[in-house]
C-alpha positions, 0 to 999 in steps of 0.5 A, a space after each residue: 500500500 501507498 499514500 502518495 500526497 494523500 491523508 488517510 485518518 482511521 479509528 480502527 487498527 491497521 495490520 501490516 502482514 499481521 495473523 488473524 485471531 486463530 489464523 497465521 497469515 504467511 508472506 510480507 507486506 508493505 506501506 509507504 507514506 509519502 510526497 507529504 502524505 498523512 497517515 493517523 491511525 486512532 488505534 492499534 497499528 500492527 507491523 509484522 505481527 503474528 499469532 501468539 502460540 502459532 505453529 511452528 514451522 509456519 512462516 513469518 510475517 514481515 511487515 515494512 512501514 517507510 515514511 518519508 521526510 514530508 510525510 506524518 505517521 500517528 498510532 496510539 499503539 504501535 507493535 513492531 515485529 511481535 510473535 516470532 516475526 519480523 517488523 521494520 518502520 523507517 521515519 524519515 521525516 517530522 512523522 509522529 507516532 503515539 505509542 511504540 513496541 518493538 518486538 513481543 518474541 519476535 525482531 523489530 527495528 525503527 529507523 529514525 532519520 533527520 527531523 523525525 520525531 517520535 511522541 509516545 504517551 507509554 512505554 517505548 518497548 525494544 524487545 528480544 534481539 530488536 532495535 532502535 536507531 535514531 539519527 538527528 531525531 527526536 524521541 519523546 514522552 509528554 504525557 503520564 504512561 499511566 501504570 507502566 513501570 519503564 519509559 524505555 524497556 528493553 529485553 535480552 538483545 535489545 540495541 537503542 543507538 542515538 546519533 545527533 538525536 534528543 531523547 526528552 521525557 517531561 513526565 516518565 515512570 518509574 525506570 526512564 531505561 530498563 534494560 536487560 541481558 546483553 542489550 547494548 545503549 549507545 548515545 552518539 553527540 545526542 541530548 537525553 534528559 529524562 526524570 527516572 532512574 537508569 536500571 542496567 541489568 546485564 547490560 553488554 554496553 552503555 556509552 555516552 559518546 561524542 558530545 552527548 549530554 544527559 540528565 536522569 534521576 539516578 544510574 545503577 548497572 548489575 552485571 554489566 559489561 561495559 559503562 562508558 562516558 566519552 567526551 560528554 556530559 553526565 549530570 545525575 543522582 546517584 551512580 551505583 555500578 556493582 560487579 561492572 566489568 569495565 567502566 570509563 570515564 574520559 574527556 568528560 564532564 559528570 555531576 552527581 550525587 554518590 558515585 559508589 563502584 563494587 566489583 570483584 573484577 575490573 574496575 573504574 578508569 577515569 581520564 582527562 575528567 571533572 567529577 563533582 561529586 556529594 561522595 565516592 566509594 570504591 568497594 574491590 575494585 581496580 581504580 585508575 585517575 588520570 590527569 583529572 579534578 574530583 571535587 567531593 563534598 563529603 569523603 572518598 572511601 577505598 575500601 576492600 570488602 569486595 575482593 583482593 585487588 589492590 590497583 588504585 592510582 590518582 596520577 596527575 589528578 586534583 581531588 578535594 574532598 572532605 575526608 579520605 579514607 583507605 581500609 582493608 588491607 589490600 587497599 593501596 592507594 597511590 597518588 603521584 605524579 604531580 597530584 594534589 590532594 586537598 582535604 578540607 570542609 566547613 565542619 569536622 568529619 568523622 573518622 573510622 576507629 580502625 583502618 588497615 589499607 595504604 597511602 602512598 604519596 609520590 611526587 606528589 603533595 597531600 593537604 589538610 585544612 580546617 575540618 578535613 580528615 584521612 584516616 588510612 592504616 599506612 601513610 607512606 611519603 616518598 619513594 626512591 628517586 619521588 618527593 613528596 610533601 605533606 602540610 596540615 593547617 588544621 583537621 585531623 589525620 589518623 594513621 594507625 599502624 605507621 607513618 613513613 617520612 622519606 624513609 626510602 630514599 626521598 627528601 620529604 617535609 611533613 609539616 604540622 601547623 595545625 590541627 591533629 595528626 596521630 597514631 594508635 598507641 601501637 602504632 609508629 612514625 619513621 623519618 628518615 633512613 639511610 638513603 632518605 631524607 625526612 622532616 617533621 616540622 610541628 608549629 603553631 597550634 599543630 599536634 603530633 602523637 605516636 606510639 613509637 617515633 624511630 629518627 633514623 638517619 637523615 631523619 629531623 625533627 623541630 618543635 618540642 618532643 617529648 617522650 612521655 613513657 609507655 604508660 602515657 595516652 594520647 596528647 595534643 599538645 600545640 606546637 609538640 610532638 609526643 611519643 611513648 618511646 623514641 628510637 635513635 639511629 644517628 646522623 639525625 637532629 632533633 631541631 627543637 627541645 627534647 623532653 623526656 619524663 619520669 620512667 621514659 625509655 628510649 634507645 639508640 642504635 649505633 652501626 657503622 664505623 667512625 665515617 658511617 656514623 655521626 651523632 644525633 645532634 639535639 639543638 633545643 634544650 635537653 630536659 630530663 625530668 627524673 629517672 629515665 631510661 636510654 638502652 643503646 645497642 653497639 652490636 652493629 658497631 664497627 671499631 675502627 682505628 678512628 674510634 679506638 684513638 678518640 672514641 665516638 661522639 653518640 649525643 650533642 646535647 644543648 644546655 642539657 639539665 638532669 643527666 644523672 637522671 638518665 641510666 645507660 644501658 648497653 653491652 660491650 662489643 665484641 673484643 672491646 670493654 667500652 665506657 659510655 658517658 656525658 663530656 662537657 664539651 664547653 659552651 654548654 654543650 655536652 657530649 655523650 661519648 664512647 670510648 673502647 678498649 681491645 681485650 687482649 686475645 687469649 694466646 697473648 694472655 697466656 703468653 703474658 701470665 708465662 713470661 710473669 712467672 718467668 720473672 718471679 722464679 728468676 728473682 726467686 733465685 737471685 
């Protein structure tokens, strides 16, 4: 059938190769609307439709409806390919139609074309293997879809691909898209606004791509294959993407309010990307930013519940965010490579009270600022060859087990000017090392705990440290580092005044020879408030000629006060009898110096006792 410049408006149905009630019509059919023809059909519009329960064997219907860009098609209700058949509609131009179902068990396709517009007043239903494809048109529900659940609906197979199209939906139901296993989404330099959520099911893909925008209620995808946003524009509710294989995010622009990602495999990419976010959490998942801005109102959250992997870059990336948390043991967040982490709200967050997953920062700076927290099991600044910095001028930072500060060949500052930076009382902070350099810089009204401060080689720290012995809880004290026991290695400073406090303990290690060793220099006052303890162990020592001639300077102590108060402990080294104590080294300075003496080897001992019995007999007889 053809319309050619022609209108036809009908109340009844119109059937293109359709079954009949108890009958299964076989071959094919076609019409074609055209040269500015008009074509309204009140009711149902059937296009290669057959009989529910037909048998089988028989053959299919397939029905064609062509509209041309001058022409106009309306049906309240439009079944495309249903009942194992096949069904095909191509909208050229401005043709509107009222109602759409692609397939029942059957295969249907639409073609949109340039100026089209398709108007629906219920749901677009793209059924088993069917699809949808829209180039420069424009797909719209206006009105309420009364009882259906889904705006969109697509089953197992199912594709809806945009190209330079607008999907707008002033009213919709419950689900804007609903879409099953294996269907594929595609949206290509289009516009989708919809109110509704986006529900992805075993989605085999979901991209929007080059140019596209969109706006819906809320995004959550299950067993999906792939979530891609590409050089667009996502302003959303809520994302949830559980046990999503892949997802990307590149050249993009999103907006939304919890971006949650949960999957035991692959995992979440995002490149050359802003996000602007309420929260962020990533549960077992890979997770790689690159060269992007995250701006989170309240806290990101790596955590591990999920799975044992444990990839989790931000590279070049700015992130701010109230808080940021790592938990679980195989959580190893690395921040490098220029990236800045700023941590920062208007009131305090409030942290977890155990944390096991790792920090890494390398090349890379971490600030925290008035209400801003980090809570993480393991904070490790610096790395061979990379820098790092980190600076908190208020907010809270709970690192449980340990702190590393350029232990590992890095030149790191740690500066504490404000706020609160601690460990549990088991917990440690290292600065310094043999081949690193480290700083801790405590001013201002910033406060440092630990449970153990090691000062290793290179290792400084200015501001007051007080070692308050094991017995001690948590301080915060302005302007002070506090620790329950301190560790020395050498060739490290304490900057500021040490304090040390009735039944304190702490130790020294000394290795190496008179080159390999230098003593820790402390250059505030020391304070030794009553009887204390200092355990220093020379098993590592080296006793070279240097040092049995003038022996080896551990301490240089400034305007010291209470030494009598503090017990040395240590055992000899091999081969030697050493002696251990304060030397007045003038201008108020003094020297905690070690000094050595060869123990004779036994066969000289021997010889010795024989050549003093030689003697006595010799003068016997005389």
């Amino acid at each position: 059938m053809t319309l050619d410049n022609a209108q036809l408006t009908a109340s009844s149905m119109l059937f293109i190769a359709a079954t009949t009630s108890g009958t299964l019509a076989t071959g094919s059919a076609s019409v074609t609307v055209s040269n500015g023809s008009y074509l309204d059909i009140k009711s149902t519009v059937g296009i290669g439709v057959g009989q529910s329960g037909a048998a089988a064997g028989s053959t299919l219907q397939q029905g064609y409806l062509y509209v041309d860009a001058t022409s106009t098609f309306g049906g309240v209700l439009i079944n495309v390919g249903r009942y194992s058949t096949t069904g095909s509609i191509v909208l050229e131009g401005t043709s509107t139609t009222a109602g759409a179902t692609l397939n029942g068990h059957g295969t249907g396709y639409l073609t949109a074309g340039t100026n089209s517009q398709i108007l629906l007043d219920r749901t677009f239903s793209i059924g088993v293997n069917s699809a949808a494809t829209l180039s420069g048109a424009t797909l719209k529900i206006s009105t309420n879809p009364g009882s259906d659940a889904n705006s969109i609906s697509m089953s197992t197979g199912a594709n809806l691909t945009l190209y330079g199209s607008t999907i707008l939906f002033t009213y919709a139901a419950t689900n804007a898209i609903n879409s099953t296993s294996s269907s594929t989404i595609s949206f290509n330099n289009s516009q989708v606004s919809m109110s509704g959520n986006v529900l992805l099911n075993g989605t085999q893909y979901f991209g929007l791509n080059s140019g596209s925008q969109m706006t819906v209620s809320n995004i959550a995808a299950t067993n999906s294959a792939t979530f891609s946003v590409a050089g667009s524009s996502l302003s959303t509710g809520n994302i949830t993407l559980s046990s999503v294989a892949s997802t990307v995010i590149q050249n993009s622009s999103v907006n939304a309010g919890i971006l949650r990602v949960m999957t035991t495999s692959g995992g979440i990419t995002i490149t050359n990307s802003t996000l602007t976010l309420s929260t962020a959490t990533f549960d077992g998942t890979n997770v790689g930013i690159y060269n992007s801005t995250l701006s989170v109102a309240d806290r990101v959250w790596f955590r591990e519940s999920l799975g044992a992997l444990d990839n989790k870059t931000i590279s070049n990336t700015k992130l701010s965010a109230t808080a940021l948390e790592a938990t679980f043991t195989n959580t190893h967040v690395y921040v490098t490579d220029g990236s800045a982490v700023t941590l920062s709200a208007g009131s305090q967050a409030t942290l977890a009270t155990a944390y096991t997953g790792y920090i890494y920062a390398e090349n890379a700076a971490i600030t925290i600022e008035n209400g801003g927290a980090l809570g993480v099991g393991r904070l490790v600044l610096g790395d061979t060859g990379k820098t790092a910095s980190f600076n908190m001028t208020g907010g809270v930072a709970f690192v449980q087990a340990a702190a590393y500060v350029g232990t590992n060949g890095a030149y790191v500052n740690m500066n504490v000017s404000g706020g609160q930076f601690y460990t549990s009382a088991s917990g440690s902070i290292i600065i310094g090392g043999v081949d690193g350099h480290g700083r801790l810089n405590v001013s201002g009204t910033g406060s440092v705990y630990t449970g153990t401060l090691s000062l290793r080689e290179n290792g400084t720290v200015s501001g007051t440290l007080y070692v308050q012995g094991a017995s001690g809880t948590q301080q915060d004290v302005a302007g002070q580092t506090t620790v329950n026991y301190l560790e020395l290695r050498g060739n490290s400073m304490i900057a500021g005044d040490l304090k040390i406090a009735t039944n304190a303990a702490l130790s020294l290690v000394v290795s190496g020879n008179s080159t390999g060793f230098s003593a820790t220099n402390i250059y505030g006052n020391l304070a030794i408030e009553g009887a204390s303890t200092l355990d220093i162990d020379l098993s590592n020592l080296i006793v070279d000629a240097m040092i049995e001639q003038s022996g080896l300077v551990l301490l240089i102590a400034s305007n010291a006060s209470g030494l009598d108060d503090l017990s040395i402990n240590y055992t000899d080294p091999t081969g030697y009898t050493a002696t251990i104590a304060w030397v007045d080294a003038g201008g108020g300075v003094q020297n905690l110096l070690l000094t050595v003496q060869a123990i004779p080897e036994p066969a000289m001992a021997a010889r010795l006792m024989g050549l003093m019995s030689l003697l006595l007999v010799s003068r016997r007889r005389k």
